[in-house]
N, C-alpha and C positions, 0 to 999 in steps of 0.2 A: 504494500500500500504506500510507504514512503517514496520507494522505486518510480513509483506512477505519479507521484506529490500528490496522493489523494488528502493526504490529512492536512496540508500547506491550503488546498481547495476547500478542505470541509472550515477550518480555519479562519479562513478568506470570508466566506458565506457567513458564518456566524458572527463575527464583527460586522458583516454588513449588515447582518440581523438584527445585530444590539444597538447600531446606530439606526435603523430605521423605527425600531420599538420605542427607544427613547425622544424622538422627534416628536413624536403626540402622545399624550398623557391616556388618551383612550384606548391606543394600542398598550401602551404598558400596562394601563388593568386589565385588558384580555388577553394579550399573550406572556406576559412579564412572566410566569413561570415555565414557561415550555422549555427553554435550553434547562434551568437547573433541575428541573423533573427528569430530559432526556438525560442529563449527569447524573441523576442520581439512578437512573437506569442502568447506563453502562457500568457503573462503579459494584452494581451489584450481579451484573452479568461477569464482569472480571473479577468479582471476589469469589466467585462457583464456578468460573468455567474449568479448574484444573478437575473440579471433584464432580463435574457434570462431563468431562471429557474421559474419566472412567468410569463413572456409570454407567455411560453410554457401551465403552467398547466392552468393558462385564454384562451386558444386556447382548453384545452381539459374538461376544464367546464360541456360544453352544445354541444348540436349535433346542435345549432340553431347556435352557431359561426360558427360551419363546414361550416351549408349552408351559415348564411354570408359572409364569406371567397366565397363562391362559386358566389355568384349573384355577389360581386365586380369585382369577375375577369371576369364574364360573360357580366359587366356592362365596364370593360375596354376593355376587348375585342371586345363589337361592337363596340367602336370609331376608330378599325381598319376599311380597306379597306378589302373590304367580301372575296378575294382570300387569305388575312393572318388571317383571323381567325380561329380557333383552332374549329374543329366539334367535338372532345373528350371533348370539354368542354362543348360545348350543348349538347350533349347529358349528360354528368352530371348532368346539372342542369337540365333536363327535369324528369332523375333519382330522383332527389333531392325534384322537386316540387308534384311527385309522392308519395312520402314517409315522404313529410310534414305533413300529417292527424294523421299521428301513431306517430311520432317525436312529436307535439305536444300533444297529448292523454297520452302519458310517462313520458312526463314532471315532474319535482318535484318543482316547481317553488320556494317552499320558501328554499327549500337545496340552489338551484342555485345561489338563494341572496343571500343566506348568505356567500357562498364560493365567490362568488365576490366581497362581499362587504371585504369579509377577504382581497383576494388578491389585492384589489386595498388599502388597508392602510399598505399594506408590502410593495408594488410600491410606497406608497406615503413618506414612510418613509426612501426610498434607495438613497445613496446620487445621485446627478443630473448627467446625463452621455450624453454624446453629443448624437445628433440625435436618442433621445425617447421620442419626445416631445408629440404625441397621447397620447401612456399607462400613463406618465406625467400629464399631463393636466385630464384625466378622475379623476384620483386616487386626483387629487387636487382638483376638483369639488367636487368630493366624500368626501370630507375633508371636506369641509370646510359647504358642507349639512348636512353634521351628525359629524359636533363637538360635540355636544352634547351625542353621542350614544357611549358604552361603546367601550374601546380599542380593547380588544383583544374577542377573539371569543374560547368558550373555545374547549380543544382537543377533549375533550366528544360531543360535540356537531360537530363539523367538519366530527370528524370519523363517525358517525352517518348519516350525510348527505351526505358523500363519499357512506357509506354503502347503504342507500337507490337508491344510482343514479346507484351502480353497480347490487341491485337486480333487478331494472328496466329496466336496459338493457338485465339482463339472462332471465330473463322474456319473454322480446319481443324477444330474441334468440331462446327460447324455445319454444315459439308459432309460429313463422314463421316455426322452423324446422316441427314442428307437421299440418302446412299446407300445407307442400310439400309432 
């Protein structure tokens, strides 16, 4: 983004911003909070982005979180009343418990450990942020189980386990396409 001078432009723009709010007293009471609301937005996209940049890639691990993710919601959803519950979602997970035989048969289990065990000592070592006390507490467990086991997880090895989980997937891609 600096490369491009986007931020020298975004920059640019908002001083032209602040001089045009400030020229009529009626624009400053309808827009006078817009820049410090958008700051206070980013400021809190950049205080979570390290610990939402591994939730995200621990959500995209394994296809077995997908379905996780799936049985909880299908497990919060019957504690509704049966006129609010969601039928897209049963049928998901009916989808889901269909395609659990081959999900598990492609499995790489020991890649999966190990990228999880990566990401939960990245988690475990991010400083403390309010209401992430799950991914927290796992990554702490995780800690304090395998003090003993080496820090870091080398890049060789990670890329490799990336690698194997995406030829596993083109695989089953490829064989389903060649059973239709």
């Amino acid at each position: 983004m600096r490369r491009f001078g986007v931020i020298d432009q975004k920059r640019t723009e908002e001083t032209a911003f602040t001089r045009w709010l400030s020229a009529n007293p009626d624009r400053q009471k309808k827009y006078g909070e817009v820049l410090p609301s958008l700051q206070k937005a980013y400021d809190e996209l950049t205080r979570t982005a390290q610990r939402d940049l591994i939730v995200q890639q621990v959500a995209e691990l394994s296809d077995l979180f997908q379905i996780l993710s799936i049985v909880n919601r299908v497990a919060a959803d019957k504690a509704k009343p049966q006129a609010d519950r969601n039928a897209t979602l049963a049928m998901t997970a009916i989808r889901a418990r269909g395609a659990l035989p081959e999900i598990l048969a492609e499995r790489n289990a020991a890649s999966e450990r190990a990228l999880l065990a990566f990401f939960l000592r990245k988690a475990a070592d991010l400083p403390a942020v309010k209401n992430w006390t799950p991914l927290r507490s796992y990554s702490e467990i995780y800690k304090a189980k395998h003090a003993s086991a080496p820090k870091k997880i080398s890049r060789a090895r990670l890329r490799k386990a990336r690698t194997l989980q995406r030829q596993n997937r083109l695989r089953t891609v490829r064989e389903n396409a060649g059973s239709t």
